[in-house]
PDB file of N, CA, C and O in Angstrom:
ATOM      1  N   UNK A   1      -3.344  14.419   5.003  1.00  0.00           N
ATOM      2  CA  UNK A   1      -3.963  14.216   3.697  1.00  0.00           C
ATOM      3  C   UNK A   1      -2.887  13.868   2.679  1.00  0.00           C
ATOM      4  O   UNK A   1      -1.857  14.542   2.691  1.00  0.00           O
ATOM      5  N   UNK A   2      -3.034  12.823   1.750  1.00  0.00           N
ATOM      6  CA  UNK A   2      -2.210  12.786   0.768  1.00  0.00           C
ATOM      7  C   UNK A   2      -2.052  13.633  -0.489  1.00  0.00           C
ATOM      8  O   UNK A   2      -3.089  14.017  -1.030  1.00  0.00           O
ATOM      9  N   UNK A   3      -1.282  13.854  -0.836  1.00  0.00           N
ATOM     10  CA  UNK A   3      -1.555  15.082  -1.786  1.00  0.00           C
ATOM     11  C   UNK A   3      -1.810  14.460  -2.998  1.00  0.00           C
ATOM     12  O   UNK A   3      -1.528  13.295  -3.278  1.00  0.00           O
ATOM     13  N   UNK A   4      -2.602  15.649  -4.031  1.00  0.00           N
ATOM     14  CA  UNK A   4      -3.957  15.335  -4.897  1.00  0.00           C
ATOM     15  C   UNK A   4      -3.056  14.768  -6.153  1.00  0.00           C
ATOM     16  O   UNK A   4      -3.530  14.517  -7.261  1.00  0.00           O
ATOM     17  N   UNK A   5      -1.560  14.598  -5.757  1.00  0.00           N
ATOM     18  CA  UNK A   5      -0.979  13.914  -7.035  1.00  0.00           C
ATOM     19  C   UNK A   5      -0.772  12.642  -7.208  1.00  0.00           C
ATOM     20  O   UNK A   5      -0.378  12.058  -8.217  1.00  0.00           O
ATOM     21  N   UNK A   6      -1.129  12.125  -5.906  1.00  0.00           N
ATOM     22  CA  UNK A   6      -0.644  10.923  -5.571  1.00  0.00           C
ATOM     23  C   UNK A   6      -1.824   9.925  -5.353  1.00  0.00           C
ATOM     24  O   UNK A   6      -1.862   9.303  -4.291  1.00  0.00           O
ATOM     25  N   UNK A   7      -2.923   9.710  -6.427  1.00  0.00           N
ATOM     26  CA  UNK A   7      -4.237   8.905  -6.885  1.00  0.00           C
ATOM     27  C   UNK A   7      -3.966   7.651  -6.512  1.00  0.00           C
ATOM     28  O   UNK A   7      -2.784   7.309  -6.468  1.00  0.00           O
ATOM     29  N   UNK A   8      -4.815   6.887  -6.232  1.00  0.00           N
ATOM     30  CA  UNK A   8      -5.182   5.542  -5.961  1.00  0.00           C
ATOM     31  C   UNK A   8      -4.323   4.983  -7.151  1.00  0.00           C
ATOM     32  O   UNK A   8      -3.969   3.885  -6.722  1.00  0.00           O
ATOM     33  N   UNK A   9      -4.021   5.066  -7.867  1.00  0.00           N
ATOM     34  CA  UNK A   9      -3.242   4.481  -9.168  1.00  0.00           C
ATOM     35  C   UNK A   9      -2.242   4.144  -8.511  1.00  0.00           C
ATOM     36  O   UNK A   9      -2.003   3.059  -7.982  1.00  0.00           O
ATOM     37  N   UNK A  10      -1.453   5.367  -8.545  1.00  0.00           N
ATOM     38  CA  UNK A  10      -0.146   5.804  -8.241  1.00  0.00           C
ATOM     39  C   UNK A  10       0.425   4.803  -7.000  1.00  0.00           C
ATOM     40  O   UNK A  10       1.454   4.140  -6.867  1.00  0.00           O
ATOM     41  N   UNK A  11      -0.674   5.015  -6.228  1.00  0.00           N
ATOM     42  CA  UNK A  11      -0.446   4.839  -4.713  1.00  0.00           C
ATOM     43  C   UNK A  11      -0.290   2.869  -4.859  1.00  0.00           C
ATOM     44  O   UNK A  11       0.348   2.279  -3.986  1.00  0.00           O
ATOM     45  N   UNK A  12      -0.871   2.164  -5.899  1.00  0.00           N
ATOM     46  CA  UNK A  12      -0.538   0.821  -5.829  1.00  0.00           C
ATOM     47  C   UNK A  12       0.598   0.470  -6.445  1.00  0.00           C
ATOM     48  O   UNK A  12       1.091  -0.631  -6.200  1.00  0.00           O
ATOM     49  N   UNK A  13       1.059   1.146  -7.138  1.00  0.00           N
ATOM     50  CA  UNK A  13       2.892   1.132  -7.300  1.00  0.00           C
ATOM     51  C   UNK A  13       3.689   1.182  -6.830  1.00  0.00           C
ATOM     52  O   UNK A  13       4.687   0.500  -7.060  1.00  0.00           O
ATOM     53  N   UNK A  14       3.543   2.183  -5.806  1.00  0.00           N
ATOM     54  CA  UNK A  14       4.153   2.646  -4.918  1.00  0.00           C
ATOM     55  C   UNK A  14       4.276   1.683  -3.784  1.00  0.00           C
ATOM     56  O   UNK A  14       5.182   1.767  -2.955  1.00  0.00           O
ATOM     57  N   UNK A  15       3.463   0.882  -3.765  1.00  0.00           N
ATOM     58  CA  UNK A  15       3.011  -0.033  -2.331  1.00  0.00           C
ATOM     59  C   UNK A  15       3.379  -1.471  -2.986  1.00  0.00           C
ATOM     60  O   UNK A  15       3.661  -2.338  -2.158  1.00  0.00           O
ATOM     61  N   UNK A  16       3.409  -1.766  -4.043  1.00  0.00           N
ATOM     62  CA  UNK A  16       4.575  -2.509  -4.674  1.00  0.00           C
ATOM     63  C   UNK A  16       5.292  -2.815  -4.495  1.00  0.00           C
ATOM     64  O   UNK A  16       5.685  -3.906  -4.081  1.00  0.00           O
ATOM     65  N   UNK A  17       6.197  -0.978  -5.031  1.00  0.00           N
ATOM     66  CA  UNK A  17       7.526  -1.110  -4.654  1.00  0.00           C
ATOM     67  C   UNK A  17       8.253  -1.545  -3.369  1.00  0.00           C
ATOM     68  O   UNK A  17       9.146  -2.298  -2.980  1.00  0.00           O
ATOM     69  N   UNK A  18       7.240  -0.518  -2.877  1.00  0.00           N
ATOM     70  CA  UNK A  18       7.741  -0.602  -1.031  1.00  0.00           C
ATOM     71  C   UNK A  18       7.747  -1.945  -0.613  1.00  0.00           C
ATOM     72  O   UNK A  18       8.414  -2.147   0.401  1.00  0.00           O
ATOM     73  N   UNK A  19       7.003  -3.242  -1.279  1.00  0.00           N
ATOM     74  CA  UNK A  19       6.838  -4.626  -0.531  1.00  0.00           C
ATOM     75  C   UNK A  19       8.134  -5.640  -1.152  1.00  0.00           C
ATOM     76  O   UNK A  19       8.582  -6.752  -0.875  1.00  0.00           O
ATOM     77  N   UNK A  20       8.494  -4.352  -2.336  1.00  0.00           N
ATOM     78  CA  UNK A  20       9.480  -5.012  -3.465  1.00  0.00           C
ATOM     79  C   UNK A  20      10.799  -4.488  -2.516  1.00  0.00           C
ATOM     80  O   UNK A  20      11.640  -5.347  -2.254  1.00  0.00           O
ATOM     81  N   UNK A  21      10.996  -3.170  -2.017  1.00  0.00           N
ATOM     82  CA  UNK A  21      11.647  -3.333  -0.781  1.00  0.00           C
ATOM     83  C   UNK A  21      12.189  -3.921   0.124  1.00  0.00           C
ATOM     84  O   UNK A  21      13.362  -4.112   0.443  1.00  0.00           O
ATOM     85  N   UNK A  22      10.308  -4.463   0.904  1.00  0.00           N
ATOM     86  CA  UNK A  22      10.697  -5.016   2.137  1.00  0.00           C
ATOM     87  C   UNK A  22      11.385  -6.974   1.417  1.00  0.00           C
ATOM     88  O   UNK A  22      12.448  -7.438   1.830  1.00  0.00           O
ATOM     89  N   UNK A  23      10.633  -7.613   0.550  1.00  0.00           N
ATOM     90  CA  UNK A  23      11.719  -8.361   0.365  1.00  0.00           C
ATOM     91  C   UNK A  23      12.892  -8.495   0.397  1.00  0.00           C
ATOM     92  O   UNK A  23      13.470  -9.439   0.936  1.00  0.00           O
ATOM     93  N   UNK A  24      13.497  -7.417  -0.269  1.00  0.00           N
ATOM     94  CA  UNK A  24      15.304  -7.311  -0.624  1.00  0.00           C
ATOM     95  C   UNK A  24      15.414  -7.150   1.241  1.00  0.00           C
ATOM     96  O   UNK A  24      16.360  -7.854   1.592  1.00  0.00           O
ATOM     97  N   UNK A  25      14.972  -6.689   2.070  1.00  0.00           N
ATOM     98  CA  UNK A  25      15.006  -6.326   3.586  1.00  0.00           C
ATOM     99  C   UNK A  25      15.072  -8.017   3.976  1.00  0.00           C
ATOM    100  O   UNK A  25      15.860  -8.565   4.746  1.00  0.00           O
ATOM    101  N   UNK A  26      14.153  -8.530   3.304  1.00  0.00           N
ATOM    102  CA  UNK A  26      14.305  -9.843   3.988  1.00  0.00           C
ATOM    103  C   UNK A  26      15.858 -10.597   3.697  1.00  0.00           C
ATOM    104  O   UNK A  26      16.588 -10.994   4.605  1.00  0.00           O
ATOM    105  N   UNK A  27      16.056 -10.659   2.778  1.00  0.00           N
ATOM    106  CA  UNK A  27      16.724 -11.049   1.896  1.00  0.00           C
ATOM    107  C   UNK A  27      18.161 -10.383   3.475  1.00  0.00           C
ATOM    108  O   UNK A  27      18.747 -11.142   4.247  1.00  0.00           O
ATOM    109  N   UNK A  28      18.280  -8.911   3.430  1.00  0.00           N
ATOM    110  CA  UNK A  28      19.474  -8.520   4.393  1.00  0.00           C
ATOM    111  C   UNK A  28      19.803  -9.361   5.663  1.00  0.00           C
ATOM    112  O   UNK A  28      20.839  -9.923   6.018  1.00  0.00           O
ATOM    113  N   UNK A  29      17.966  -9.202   6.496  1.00  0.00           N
ATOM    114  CA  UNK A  29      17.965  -9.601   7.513  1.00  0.00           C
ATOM    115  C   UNK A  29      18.731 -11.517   7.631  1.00  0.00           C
ATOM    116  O   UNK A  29      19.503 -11.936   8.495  1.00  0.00           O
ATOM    117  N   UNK A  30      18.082 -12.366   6.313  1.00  0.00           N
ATOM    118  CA  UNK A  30      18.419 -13.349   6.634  1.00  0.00           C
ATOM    119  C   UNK A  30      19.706 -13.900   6.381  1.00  0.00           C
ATOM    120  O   UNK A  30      19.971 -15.063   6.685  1.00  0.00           O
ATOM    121  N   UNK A  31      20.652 -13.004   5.752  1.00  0.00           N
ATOM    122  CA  UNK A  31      22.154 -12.811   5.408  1.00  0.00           C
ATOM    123  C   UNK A  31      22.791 -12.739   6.118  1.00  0.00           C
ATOM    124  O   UNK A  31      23.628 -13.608   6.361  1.00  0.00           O
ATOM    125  N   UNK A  32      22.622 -11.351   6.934  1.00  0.00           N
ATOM    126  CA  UNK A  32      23.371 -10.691   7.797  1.00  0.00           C
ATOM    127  C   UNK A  32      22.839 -10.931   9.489  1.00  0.00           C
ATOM    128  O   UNK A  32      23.703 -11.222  10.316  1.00  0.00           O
ATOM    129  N   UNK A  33      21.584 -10.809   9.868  1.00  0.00           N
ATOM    130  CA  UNK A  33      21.491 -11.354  11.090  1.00  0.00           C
ATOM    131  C   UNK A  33      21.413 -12.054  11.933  1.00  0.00           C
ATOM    132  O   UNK A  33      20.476 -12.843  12.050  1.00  0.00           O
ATOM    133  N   UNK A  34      22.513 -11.941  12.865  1.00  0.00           N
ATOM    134  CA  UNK A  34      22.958 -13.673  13.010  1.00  0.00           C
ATOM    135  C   UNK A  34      22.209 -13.933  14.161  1.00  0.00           C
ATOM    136  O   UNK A  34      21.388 -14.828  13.955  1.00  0.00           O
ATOM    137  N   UNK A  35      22.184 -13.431  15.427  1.00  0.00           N
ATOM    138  CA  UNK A  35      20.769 -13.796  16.271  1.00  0.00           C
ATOM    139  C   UNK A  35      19.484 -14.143  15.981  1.00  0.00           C
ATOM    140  O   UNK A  35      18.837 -13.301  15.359  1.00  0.00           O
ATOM    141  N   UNK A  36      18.972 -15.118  16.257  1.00  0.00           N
ATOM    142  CA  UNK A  36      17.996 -16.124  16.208  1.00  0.00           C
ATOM    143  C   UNK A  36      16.757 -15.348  16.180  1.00  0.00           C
ATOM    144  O   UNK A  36      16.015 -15.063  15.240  1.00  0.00           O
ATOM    145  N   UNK A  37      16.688 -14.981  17.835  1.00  0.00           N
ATOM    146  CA  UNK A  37      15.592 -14.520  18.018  1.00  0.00           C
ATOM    147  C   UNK A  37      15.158 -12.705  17.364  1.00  0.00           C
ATOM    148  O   UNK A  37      14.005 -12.275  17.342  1.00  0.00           O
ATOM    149  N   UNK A  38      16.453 -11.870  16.873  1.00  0.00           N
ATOM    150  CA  UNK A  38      16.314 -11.077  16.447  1.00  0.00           C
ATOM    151  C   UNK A  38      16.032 -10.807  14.709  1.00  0.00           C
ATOM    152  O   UNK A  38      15.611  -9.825  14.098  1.00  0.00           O
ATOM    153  N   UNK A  39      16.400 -11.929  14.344  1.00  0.00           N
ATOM    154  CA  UNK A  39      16.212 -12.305  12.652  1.00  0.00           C
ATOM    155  C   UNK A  39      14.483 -12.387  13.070  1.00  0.00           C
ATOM    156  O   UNK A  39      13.680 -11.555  12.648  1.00  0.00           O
ATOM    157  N   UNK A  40      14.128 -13.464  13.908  1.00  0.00           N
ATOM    158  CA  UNK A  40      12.575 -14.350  13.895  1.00  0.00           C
ATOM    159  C   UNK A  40      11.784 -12.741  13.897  1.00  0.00           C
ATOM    160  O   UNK A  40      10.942 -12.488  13.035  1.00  0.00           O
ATOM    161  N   UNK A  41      12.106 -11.883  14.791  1.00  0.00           N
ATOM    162  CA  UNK A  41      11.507 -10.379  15.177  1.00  0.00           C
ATOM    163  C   UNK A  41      11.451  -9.615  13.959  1.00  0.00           C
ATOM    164  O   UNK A  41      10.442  -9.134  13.444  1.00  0.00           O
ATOM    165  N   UNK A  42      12.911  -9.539  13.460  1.00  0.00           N
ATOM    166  CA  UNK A  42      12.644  -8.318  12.395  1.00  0.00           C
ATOM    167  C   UNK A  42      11.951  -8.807  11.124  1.00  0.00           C
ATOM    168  O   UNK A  42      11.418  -8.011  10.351  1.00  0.00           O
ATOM    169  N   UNK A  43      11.970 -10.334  10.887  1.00  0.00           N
ATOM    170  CA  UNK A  43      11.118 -10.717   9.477  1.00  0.00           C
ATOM    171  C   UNK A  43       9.739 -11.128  10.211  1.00  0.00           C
ATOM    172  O   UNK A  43       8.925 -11.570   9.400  1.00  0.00           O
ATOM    173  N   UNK A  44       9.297 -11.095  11.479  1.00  0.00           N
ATOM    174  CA  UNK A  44       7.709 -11.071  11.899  1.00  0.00           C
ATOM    175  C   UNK A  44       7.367  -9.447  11.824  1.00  0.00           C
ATOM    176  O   UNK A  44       6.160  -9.239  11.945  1.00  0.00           O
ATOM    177  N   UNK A  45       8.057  -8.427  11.676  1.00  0.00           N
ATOM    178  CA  UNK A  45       8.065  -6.815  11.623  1.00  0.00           C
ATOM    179  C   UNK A  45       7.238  -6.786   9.922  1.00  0.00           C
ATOM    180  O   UNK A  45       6.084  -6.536   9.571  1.00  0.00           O
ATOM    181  N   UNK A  46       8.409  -7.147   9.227  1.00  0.00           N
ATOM    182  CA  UNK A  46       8.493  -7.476   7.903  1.00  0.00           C
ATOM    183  C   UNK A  46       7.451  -7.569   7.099  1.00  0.00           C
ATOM    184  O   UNK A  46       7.007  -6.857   6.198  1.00  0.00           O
ATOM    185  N   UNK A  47       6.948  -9.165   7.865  1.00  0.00           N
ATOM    186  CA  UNK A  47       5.867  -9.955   6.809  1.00  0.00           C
ATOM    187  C   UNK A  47       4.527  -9.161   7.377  1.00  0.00           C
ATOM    188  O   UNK A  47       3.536  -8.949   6.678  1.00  0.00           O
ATOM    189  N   UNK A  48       4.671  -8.742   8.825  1.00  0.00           N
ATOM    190  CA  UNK A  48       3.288  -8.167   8.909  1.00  0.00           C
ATOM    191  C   UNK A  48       3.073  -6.557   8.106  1.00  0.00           C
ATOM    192  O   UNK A  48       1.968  -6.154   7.744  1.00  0.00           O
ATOM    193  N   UNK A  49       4.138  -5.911   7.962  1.00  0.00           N
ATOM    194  CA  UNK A  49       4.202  -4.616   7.519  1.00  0.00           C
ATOM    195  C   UNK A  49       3.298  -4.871   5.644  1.00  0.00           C
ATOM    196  O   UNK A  49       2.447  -4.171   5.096  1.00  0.00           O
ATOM    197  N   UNK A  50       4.128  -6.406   5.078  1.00  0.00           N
ATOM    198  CA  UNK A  50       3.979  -6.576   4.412  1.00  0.00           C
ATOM    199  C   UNK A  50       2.501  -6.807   3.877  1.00  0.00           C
ATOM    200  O   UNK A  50       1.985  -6.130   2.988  1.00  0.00           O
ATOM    201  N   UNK A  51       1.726  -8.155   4.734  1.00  0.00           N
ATOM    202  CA  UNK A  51       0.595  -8.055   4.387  1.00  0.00           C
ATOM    203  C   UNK A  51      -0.309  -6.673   4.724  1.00  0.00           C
ATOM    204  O   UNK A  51      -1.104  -6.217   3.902  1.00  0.00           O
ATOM    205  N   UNK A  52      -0.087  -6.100   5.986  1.00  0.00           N
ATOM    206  CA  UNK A  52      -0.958  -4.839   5.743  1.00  0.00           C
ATOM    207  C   UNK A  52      -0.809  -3.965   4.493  1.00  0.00           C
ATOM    208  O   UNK A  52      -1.798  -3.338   4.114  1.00  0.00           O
ATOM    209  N   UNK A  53       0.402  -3.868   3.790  1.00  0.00           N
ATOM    210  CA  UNK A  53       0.673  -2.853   2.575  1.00  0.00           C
ATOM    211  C   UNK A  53      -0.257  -3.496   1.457  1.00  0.00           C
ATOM    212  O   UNK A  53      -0.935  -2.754   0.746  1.00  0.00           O
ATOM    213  N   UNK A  54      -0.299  -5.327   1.255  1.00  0.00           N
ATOM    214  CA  UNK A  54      -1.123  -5.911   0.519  1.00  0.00           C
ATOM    215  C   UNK A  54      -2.696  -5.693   0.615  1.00  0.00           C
ATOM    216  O   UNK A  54      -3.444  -5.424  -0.324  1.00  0.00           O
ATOM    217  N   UNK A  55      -3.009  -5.853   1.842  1.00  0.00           N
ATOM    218  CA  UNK A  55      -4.373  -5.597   2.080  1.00  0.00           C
ATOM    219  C   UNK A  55      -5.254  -3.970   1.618  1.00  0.00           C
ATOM    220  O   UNK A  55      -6.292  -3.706   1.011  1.00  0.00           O
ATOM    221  N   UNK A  56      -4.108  -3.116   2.333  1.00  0.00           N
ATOM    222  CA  UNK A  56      -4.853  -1.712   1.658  1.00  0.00           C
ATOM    223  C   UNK A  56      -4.480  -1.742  -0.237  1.00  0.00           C
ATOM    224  O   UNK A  56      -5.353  -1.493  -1.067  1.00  0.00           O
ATOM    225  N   UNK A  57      -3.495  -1.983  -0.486  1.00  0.00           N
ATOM    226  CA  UNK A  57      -3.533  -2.195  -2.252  1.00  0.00           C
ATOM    227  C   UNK A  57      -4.806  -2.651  -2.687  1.00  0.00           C
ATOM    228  O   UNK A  57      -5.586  -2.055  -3.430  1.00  0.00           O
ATOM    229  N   UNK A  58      -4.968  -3.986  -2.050  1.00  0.00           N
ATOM    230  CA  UNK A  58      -6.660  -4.440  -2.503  1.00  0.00           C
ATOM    231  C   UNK A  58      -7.434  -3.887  -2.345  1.00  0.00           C
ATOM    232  O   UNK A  58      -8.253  -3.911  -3.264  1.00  0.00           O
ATOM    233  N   UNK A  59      -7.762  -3.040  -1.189  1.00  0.00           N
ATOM    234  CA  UNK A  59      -8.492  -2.179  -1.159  1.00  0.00           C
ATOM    235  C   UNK A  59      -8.537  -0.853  -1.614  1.00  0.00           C
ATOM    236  O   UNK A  59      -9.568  -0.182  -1.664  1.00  0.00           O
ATOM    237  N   UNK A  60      -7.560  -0.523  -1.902  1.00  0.00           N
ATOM    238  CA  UNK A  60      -7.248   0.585  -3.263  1.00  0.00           C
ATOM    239  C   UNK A  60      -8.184   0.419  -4.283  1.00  0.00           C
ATOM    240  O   UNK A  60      -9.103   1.209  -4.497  1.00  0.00           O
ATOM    241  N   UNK A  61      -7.841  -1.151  -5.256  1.00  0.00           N
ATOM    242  CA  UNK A  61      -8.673  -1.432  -6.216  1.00  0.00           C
ATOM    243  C   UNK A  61      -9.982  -1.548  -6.286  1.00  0.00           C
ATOM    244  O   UNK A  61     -10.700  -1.407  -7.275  1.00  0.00           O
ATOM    245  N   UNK A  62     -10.356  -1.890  -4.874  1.00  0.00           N
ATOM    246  CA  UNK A  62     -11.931  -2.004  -4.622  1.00  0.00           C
ATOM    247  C   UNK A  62     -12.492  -0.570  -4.367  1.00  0.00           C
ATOM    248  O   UNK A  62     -13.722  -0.528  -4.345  1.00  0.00           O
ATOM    249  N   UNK A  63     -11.979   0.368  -4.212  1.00  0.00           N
ATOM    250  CA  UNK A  63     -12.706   1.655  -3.613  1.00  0.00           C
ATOM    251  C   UNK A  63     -13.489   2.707  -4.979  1.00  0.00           C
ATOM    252  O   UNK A  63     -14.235   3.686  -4.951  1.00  0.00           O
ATOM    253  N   UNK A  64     -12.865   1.909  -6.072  1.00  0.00           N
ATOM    254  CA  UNK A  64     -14.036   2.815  -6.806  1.00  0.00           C
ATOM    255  C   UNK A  64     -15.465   2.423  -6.848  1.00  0.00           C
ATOM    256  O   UNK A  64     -16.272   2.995  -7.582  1.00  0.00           O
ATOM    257  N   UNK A  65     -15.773   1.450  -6.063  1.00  0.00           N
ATOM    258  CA  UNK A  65     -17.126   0.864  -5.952  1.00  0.00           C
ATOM    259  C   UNK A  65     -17.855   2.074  -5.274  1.00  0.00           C
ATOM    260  O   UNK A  65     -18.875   2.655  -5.642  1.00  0.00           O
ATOM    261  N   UNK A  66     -17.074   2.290  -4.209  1.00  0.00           N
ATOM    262  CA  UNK A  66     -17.891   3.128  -2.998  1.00  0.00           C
ATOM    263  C   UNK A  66     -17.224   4.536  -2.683  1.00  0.00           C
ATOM    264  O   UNK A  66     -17.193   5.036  -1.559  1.00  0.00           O
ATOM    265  N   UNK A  67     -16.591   5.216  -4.059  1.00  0.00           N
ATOM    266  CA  UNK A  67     -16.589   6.508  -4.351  1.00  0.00           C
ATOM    267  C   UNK A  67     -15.077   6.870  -3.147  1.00  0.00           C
ATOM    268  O   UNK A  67     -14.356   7.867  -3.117  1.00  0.00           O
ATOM    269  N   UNK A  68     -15.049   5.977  -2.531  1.00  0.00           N
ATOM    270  CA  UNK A  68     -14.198   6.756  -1.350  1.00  0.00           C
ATOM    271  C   UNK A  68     -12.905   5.945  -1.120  1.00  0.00           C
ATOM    272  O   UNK A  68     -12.975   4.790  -0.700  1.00  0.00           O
ATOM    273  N   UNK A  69     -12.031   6.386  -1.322  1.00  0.00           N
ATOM    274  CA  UNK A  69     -10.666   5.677  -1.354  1.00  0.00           C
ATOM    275  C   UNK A  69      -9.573   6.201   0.014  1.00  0.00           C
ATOM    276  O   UNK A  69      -9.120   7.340   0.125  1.00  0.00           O
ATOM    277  N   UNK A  70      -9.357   5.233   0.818  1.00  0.00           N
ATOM    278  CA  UNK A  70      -8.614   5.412   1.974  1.00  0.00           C
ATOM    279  C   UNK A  70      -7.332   4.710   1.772  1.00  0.00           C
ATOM    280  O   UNK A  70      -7.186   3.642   1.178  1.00  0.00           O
ATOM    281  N   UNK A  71      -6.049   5.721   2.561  1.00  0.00           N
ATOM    282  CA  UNK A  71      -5.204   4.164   2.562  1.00  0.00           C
ATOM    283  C   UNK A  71      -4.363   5.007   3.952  1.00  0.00           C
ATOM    284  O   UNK A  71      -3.891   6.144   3.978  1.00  0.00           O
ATOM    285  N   UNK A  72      -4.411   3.827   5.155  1.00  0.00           N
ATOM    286  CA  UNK A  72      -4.152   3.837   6.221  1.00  0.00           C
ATOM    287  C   UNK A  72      -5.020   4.728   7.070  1.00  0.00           C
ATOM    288  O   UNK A  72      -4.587   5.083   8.167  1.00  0.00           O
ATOM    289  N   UNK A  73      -6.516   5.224   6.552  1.00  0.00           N
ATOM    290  CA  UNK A  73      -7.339   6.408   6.882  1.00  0.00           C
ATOM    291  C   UNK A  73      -7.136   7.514   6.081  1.00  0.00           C
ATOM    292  O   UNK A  73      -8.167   8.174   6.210  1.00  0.00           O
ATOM    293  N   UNK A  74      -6.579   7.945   5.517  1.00  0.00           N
ATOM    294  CA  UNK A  74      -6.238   9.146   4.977  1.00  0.00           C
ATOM    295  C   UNK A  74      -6.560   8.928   3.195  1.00  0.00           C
ATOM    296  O   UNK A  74      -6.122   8.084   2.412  1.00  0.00           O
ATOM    297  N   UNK A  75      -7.603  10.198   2.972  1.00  0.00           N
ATOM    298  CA  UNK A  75      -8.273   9.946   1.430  1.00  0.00           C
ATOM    299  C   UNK A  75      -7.239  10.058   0.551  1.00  0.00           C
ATOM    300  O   UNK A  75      -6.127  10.510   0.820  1.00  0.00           O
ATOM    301  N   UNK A  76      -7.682   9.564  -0.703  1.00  0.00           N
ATOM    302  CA  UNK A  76      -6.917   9.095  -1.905  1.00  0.00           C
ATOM    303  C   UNK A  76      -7.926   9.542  -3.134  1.00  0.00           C
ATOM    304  O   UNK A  76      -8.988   9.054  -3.522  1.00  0.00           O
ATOM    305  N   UNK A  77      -7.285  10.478  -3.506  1.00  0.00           N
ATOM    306  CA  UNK A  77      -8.246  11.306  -5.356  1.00  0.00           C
ATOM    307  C   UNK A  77      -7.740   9.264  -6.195  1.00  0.00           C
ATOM    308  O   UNK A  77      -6.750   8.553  -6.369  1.00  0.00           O
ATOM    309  N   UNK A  78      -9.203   9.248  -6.414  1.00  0.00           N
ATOM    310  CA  UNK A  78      -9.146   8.398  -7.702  1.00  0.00           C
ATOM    311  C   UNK A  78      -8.853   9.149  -8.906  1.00  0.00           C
ATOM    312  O   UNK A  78      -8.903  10.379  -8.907  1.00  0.00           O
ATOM    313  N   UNK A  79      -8.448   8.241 -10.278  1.00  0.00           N
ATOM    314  CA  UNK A  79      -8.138   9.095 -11.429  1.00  0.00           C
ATOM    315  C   UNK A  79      -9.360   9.474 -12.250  1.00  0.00           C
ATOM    316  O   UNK A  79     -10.203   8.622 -12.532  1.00  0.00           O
ATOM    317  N   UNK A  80      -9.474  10.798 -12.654  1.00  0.00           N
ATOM    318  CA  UNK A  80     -10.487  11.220 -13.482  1.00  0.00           C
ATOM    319  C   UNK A  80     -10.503   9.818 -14.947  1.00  0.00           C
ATOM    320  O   UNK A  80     -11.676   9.702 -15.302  1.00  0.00           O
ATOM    321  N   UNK A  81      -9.774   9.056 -15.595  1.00  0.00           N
ATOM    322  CA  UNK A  81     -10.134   8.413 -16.053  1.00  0.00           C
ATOM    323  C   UNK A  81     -10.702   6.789 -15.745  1.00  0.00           C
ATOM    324  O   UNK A  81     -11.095   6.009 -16.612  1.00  0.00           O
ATOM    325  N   UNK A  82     -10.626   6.522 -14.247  1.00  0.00           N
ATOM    326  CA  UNK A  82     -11.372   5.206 -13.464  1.00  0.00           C
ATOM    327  C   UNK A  82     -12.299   5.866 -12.738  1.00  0.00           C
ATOM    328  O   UNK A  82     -12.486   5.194 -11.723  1.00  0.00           O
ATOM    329  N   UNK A  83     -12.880   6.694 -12.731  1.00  0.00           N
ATOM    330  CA  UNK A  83     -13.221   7.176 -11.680  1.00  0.00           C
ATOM    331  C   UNK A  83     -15.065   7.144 -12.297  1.00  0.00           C
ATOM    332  O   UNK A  83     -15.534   7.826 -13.208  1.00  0.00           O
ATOM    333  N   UNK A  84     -15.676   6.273 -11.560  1.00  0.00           N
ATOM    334  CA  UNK A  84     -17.140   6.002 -12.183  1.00  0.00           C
ATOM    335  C   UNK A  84     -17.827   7.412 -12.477  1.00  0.00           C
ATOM    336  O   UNK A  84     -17.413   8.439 -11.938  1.00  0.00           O
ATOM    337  N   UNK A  85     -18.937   7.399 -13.391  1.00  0.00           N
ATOM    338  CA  UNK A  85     -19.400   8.469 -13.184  1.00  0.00           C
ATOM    339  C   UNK A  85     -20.358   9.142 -11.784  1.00  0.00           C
ATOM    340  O   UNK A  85     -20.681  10.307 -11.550  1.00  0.00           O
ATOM    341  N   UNK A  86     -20.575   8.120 -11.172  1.00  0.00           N
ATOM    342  CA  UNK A  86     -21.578   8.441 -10.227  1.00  0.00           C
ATOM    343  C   UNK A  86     -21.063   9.278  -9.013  1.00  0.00           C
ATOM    344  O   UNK A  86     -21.581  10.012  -8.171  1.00  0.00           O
ATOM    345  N   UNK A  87     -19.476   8.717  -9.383  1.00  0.00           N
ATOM    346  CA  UNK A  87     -18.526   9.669  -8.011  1.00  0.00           C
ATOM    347  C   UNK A  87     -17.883  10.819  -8.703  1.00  0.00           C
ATOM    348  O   UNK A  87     -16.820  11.270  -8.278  1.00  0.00           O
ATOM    349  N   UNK A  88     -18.439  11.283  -9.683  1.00  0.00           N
ATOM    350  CA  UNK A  88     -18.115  12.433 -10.156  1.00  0.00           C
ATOM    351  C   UNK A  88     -19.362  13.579  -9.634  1.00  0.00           C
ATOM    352  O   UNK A  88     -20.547  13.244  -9.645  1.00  0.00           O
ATOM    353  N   UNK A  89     -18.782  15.355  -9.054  1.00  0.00           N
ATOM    354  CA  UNK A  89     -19.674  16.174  -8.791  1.00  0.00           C
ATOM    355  C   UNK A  89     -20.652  16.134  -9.740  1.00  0.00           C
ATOM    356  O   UNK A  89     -20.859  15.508 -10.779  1.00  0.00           O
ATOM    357  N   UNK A  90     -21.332  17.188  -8.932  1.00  0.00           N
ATOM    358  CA  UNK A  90     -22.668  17.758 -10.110  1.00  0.00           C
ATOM    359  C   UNK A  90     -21.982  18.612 -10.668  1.00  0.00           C
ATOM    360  O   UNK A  90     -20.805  18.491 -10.327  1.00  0.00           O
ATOM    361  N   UNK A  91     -22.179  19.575 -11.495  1.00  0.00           N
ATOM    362  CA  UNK A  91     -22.316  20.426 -12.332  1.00  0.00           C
ATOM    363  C   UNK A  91     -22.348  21.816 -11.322  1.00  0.00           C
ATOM    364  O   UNK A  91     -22.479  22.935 -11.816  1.00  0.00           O
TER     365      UNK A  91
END
């Protein structure tokens, strides 16, 4: 479980950063690694790590539709101020 501090907000910054990361990673790999086929490997590692981090972000933003926010399976507290009323308890 992710812990209740770390909201769907939070969590697309974070997944940002991390892609803001894996660039500068690219950036190493294509500097420094001089094998062919091991550069082609670690930036196909890379770009796929990458679009999956993109894809759940989008789906971050989309999950206040349907009350339930996942990222990699594991729930995500939306913020009490995005957070529709309809996915708020009862009383």
């Amino acid at each position: 479980m992710v812990p209740d501090w770390l909201d769907a907000e939070r969590l697309e910054w974070v997944i940002l950063a991390v892609i803001g990361g894996l660039l500068v990673s690219v950036y190493v790999v294509l500097n420094f690694v001089r094998k062919v086929v091991t550069k082609f490997l670690l930036l196909l590692v890379i770009a796929g790590l990458g679009v999956s981090l993109w894809i759940q972000r989008a789906d971050l933003r989309a999950c206040a539709e349907t009350c339930q926010c996942t990222l990699y399976g594991e729930s995500v507290a939306l913020p009490e101020d995005r957070r529709p009323e309809r996915c708020n308890p009862g009383p």
